[in-house]
C-alpha positions in Angstrom: 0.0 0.0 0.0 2.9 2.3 0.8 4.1 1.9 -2.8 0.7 3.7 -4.7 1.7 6.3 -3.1 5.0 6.6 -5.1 3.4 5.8 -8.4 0.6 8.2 -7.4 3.0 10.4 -7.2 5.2 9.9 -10.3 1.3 9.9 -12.2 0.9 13.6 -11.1 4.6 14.4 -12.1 3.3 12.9 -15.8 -0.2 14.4 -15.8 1.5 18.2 -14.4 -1.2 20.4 -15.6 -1.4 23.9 -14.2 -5.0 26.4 -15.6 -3.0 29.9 -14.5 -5.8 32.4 -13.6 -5.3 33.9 -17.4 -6.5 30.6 -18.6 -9.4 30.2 -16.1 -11.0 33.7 -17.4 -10.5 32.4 -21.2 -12.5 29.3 -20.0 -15.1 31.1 -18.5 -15.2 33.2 -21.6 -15.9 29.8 -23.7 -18.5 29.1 -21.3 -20.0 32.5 -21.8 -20.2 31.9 -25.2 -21.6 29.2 -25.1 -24.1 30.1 -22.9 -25.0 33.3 -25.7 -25.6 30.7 -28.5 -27.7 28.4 -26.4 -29.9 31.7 -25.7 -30.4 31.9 -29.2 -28.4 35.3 -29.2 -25.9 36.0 -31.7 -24.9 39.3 -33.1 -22.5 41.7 -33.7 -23.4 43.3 -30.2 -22.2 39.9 -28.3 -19.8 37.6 -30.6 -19.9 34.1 -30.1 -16.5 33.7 -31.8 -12.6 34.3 -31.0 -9.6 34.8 -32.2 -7.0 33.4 -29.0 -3.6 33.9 -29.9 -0.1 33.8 -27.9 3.4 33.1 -28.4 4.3 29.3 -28.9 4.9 27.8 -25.8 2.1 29.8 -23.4 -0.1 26.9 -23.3 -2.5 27.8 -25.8 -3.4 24.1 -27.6 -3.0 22.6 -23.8 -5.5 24.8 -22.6 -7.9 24.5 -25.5 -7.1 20.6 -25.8 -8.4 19.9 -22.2 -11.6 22.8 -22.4 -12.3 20.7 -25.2 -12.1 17.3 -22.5 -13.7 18.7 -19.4 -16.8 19.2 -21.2 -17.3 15.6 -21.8 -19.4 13.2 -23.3 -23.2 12.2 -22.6 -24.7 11.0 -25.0 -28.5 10.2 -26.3 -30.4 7.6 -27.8 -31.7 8.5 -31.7 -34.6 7.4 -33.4 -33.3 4.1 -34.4 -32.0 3.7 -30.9 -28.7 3.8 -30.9 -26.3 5.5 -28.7 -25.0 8.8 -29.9 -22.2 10.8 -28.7 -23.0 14.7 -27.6 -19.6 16.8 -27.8 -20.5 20.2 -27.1 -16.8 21.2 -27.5 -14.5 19.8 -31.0 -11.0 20.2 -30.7 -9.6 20.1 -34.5 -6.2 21.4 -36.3 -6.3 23.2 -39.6 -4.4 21.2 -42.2 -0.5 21.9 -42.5 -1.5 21.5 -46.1 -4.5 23.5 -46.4 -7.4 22.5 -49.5 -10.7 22.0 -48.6 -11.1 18.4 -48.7 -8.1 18.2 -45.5 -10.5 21.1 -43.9 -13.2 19.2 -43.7 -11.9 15.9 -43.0 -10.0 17.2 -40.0 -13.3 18.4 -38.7 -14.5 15.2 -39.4 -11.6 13.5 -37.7 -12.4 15.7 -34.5 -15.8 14.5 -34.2 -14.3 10.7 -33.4 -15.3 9.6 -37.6 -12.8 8.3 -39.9 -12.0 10.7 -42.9 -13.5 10.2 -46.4 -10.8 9.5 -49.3 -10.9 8.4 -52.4 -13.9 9.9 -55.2 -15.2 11.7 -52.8 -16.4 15.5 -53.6 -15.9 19.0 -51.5 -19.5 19.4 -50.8 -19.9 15.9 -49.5 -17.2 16.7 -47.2 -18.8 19.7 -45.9 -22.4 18.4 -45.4 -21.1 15.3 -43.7 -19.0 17.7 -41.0 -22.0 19.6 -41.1 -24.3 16.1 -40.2 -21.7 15.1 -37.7 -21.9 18.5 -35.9 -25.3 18.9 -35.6 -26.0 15.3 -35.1 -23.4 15.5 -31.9 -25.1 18.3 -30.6 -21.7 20.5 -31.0 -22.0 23.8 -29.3 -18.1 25.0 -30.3 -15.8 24.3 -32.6 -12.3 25.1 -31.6 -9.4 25.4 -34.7 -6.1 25.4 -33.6 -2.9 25.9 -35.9 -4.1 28.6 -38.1 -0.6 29.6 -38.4 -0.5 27.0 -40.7 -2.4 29.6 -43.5 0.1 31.9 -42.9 2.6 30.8 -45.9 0.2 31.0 -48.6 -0.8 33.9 -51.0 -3.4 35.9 -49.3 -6.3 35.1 -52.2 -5.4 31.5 -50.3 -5.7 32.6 -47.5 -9.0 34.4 -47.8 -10.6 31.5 -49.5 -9.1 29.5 -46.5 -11.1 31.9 -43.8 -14.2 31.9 -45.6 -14.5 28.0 -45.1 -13.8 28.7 -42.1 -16.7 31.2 -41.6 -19.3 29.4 -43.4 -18.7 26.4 -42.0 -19.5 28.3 -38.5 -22.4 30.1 -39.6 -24.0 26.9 -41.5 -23.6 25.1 -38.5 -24.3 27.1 -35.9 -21.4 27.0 -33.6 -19.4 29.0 -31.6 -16.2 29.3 -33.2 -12.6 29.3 -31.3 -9.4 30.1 -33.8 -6.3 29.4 -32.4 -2.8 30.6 -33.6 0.7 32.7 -32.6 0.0 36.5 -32.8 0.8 36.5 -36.5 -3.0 35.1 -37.2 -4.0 38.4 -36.5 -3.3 39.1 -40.0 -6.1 36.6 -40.9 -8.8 38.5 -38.3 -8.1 41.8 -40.1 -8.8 40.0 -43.8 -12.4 41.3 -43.5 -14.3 43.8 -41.4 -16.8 40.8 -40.8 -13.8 39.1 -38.7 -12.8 42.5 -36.9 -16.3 42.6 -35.7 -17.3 39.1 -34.8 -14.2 37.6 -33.7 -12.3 39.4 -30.6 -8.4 38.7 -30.0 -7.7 37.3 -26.7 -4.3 36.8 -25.8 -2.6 34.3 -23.5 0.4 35.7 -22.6 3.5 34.4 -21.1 4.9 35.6 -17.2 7.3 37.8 -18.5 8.6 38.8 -15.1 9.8 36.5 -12.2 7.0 38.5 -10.1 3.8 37.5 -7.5 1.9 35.8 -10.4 4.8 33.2 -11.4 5.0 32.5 -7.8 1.6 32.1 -7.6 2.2 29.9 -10.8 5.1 28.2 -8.7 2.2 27.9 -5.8 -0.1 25.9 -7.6 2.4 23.4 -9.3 3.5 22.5 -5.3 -0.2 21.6 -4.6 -1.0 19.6 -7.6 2.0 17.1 -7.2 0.5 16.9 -3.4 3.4 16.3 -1.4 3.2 16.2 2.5 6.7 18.0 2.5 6.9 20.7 0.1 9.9 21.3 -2.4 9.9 25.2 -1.8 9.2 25.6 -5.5 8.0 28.7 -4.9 10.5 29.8 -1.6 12.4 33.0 -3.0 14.6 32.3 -0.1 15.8 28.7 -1.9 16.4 30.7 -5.2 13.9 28.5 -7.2 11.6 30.8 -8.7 14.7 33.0 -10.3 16.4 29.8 -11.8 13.0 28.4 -13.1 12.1 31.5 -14.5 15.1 32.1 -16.6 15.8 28.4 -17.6 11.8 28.4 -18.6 11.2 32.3 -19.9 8.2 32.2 -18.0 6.9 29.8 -20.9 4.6 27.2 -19.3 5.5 24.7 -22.2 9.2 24.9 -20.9 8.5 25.5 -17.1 6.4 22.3 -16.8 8.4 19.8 -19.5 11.7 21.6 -17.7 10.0 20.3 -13.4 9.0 16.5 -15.4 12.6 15.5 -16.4 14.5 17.3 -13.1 12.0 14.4 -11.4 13.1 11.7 -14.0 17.2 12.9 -13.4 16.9 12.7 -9.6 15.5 9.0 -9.7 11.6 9.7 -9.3 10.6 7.3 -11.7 13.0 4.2 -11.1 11.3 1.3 -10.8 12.8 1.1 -7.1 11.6 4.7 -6.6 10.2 4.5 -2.6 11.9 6.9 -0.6 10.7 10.9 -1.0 13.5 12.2 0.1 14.8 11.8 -3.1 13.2 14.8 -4.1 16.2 16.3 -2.1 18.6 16.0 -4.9 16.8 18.6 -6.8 19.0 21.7 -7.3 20.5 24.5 -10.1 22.5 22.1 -11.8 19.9 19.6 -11.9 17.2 21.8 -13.3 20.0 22.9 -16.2 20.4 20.0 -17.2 16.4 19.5 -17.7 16.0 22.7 -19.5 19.2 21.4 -22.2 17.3 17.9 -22.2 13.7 19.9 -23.0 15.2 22.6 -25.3 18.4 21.4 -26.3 21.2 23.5 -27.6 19.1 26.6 -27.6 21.2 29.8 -28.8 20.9 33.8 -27.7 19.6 34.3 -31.3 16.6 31.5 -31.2 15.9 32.8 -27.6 15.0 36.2 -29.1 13.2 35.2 -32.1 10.8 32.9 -29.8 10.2 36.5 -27.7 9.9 38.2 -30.6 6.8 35.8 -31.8 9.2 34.5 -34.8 9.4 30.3 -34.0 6.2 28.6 -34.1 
C-alpha cells in the first residue's frame, strides 16, 4: 500500500497540468459563449466567436485541448436507438496542407469519424461535418494551428477563412481560432472578422514576479506532497532559476519540473523513498532545460520572444 503512493505520485509528475488564472477567465469566456448561442443570441453586439492567440509555448493548444475534454461526453439515444455521442466542444487542427477536402476531413476527424478518401467531392465533405456536428449536438468548434495559412498567397488565405466562416455560420457553432500573434493578419482580412471575432491573448509571465509565484504555488499543490519542495520559496532561489531556464513559458516550465524528477530518480522502478526529491538543485534543473530545449542559442531565444518560432 505504501508503494501507490510513489506511483501516485510519479502519475501527477506525468499528468502536471497547471490552468493559471489567465487561462481560467478564457475558460469562463468559452463558457459564456456558449451560454450566448444556447440563448439563441448571436450578433455583432455579443460575438460568439474568438480569435485566442499567444506566443508558442504559453499553453495555448493545452488549454484548448483539455476545455475541449472537461466538457465531456453524454450522450442520447436517436430514433433508431442507438447511442449517440454529444460533444458540445471539438478540438480540431487546420491542415499543414491547407485545401478543402483536408478542412473538412480534420473536422471530421475531430468529431471521433474516420475521414473520407478516395472519389469523394468538397460538398460531400462539408455536409457530412455539417451532419456530424449537428447530429453531436456540437456547441463550439475550436481550430487550432491557423498559423499554418500563414505561408500561402493571401487570395489562399482568404478562400481558407471563408470555409472557415461558413462552415461556422451553417452550423451554428461557436467558433474558437487558435494561432501565434501572426493570425491576426487573418482576423483583419475582412471587417466581418474584426467585428465578430475578438483577439484574446494568452500571454507568457514575462517577469519572475507575484503571479509566477503564484504559478510556482499551484504546481506545489498539484504534485500533493506532504513535504513541500519550496518551489515557490524566493529564499531557496527556485523561482529566479525556473524563470530564466523556462522564460516564463509554461510549455518549458512544466516539461523543464518533469525531467529534473526523472534525473533525480523519481521514476525508477525502485523509486520509494521521497526524500529523493532532495537532490533537486541549479544544476539539476540545467540539465532539464538542455534535455527539453536542447542547444538553444541567444539568437533562437530572441526570435521565440519576438513571436518569430512557431
Amino acid at each position: 500500500m505504501d508503494k501507490n503512493k510513489y506511483i501516485e505520485f510519479q502519475d501527477r509528475v506525468i499528468n502536471l497540468y497547471i490552468d493559471h488564472p489567465e487561462v481560467r477567465q478564457i475558460w469562463k469566456s468559452l463558457d459564456s459563449k456558449r451560454m450566448w448561442r444556447s440563448r439563441g443570441i448571436d450578433n455583432d453586439n455579443s460575438p460568439n466567436h474568438m480569435f485566442l492567440m499567444g506566443k508558442s509555448r504559453v499553453g495555448k493548444t493545452q488549454a484548448v485541448k483539455r476545455y475541449a475534454r472537461q466538457n465531456g461526453k453524454t450522450f442520447y439515444y436517436d430514433e433508431e436507438g442507438s447511442k449517440i455521442d454529444i460533444l458540445p466542444v471539438v478540438y480540431a487542427e487546420i491542415p499543414d496542407r491547407f485545401t478543402p477536402k483536408e478542412f473538412y476531413n480534420n473536422i471530421i476527424e475531430g468529431l471521433g469519424a474516420i475521414k473520407l478518401y478516395g472519389r469523394v467531392e468538397v460538398g460531400q465533405l462539408k455536409d457530412r461535418a455539417l451532419y456530424l456536428l449537428k447530429k453531436h449536438g456540437t456547441e463550439m468548434l475550436i481550430l487550432d494551428e491557423l498559423n499554418y495559412l500563414l505561408p500561402y498567397a493571401t487570395k489562399t488565405r482568404a478562400q481558407a477563412m471563408e470555409l472557415v466562416k461558413g462552415l461556422a455560420n451553417k452550423a451554428g457553432v461557436c467558433l474558437i481560432c487558435v494561432g501565434t500573434p501572426e493570425i491576426e493578419d487573418l482576423r483583419t482580412m475582412n471587417e466581418q472578422f474584426i467585428g465578430r471575432y475578438p483577439p484574446r491573448t494568452i500571454p507568457r509571465f514575462e517577469q519572475c514576479d507575484d503571479s509566477f509565484i503564484s504559478l510556482l504555488n499551484e504546481i506545489e499543490l498539484e504534485l500533493g506532497l506532504e513535504k513541500p519542495i519550496g518551489l515557490a520559496d524566493t529564499t531557496l532561489g527556485y523561482p529566479l532559476i525556473l524563470h530564466k531556464l523556462s522564460l516564463g513559458f509554461i510549455g518549458w516550465l512544466v516539461p523543464i519540473l518533469q525531467n529534473a524528477f526523472e534525473i533525480i530518480g523519481v521514476f525508477e522502478p525502485d523509486f520509494d523513498d521521497f526524500n529523493i526529491l532532495n537532490g533537486l538543485n541549479g544544476n539539476v534543473l540545467i540539465e532539464a532545460q538542455r534535455n527539453v530545449v536542447g542547444d538553444i542559442t541567444k539568437n533562437d531565444i530572441q526570435k521565440i520572444l519576438r513571436g518569430q518560432a512557431n
